[in-house]
N, C-alpha and C positions, 0 to 999 in steps of 0.2 A: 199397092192400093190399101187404106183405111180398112180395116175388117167389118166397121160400121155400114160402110159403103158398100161393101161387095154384100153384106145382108141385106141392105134394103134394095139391091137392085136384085139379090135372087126373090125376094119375098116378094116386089111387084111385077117380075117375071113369071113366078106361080103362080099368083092372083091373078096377072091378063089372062096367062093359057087356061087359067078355068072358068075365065067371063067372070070373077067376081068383083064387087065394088069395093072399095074399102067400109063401105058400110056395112055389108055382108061379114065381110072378112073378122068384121068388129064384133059384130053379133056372137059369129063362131069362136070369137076366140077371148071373148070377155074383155078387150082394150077399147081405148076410145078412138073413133074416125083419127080424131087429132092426133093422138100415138102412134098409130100405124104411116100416118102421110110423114110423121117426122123421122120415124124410122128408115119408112122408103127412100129418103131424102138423104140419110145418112148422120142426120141430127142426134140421135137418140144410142145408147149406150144398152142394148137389152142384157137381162142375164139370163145364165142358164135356161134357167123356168120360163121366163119369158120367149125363150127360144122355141121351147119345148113347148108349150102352149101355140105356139101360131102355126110351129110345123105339125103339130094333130091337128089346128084348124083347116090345114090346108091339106092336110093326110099323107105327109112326104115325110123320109126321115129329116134329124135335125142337123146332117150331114148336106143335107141339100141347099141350106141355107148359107152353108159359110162355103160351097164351094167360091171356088177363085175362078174368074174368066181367062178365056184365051187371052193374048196379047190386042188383036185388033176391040175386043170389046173393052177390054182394063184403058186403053186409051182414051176411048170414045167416053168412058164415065168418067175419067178424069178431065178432061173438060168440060164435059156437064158441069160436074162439080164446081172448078171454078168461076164457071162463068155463072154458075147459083150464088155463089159468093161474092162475086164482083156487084150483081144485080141486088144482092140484100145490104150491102157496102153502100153502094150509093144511094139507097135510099133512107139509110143515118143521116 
């Protein structure tokens, strides 16, 4: 799986379990709504700092963020992803 991907699905995995919005999230961590949903999404390319910034927002190390999922959830986001793909495809 994408490392892009498995980031933004731990990053809006942390954010559900702490009830936060990405708005919040925004606030805490100095990005805009729009950066963090592109992220969550898989879109977005963070560095280092970037990392490092959203896991203090979120209070986790930045080890938590690039964990890799078990087998049944790496599946499940790779179809997501596709079928996000397919869905912004056909609407070219």
């Amino acid at each position: 799986m994408d490392l892009r991907v498995v980031v933004g699905l731990n990053v809006q995995k942390i954010r559900r379990a702490q009830a936060l919005s990405q708005e919040e999230l925004s606030f805490r961590s100095g990005f805009t709504r729009a950066y963090l949903s592109g992220l969550e999404a898989g879109r977005r390319n963070p560095t280092l700092l970037s990392l490092a910034k959203i896991a203090n927002a979120l209070s986790v190390d930045i080890e938590e963020l690039t964990k890799r999922p078990g087998k049944n959830a790496q599946a499940s986001a790779e179809d997501r992803a596709v079928k996000a793909r397919a869905r912004r495809k056909g609407k070219s």
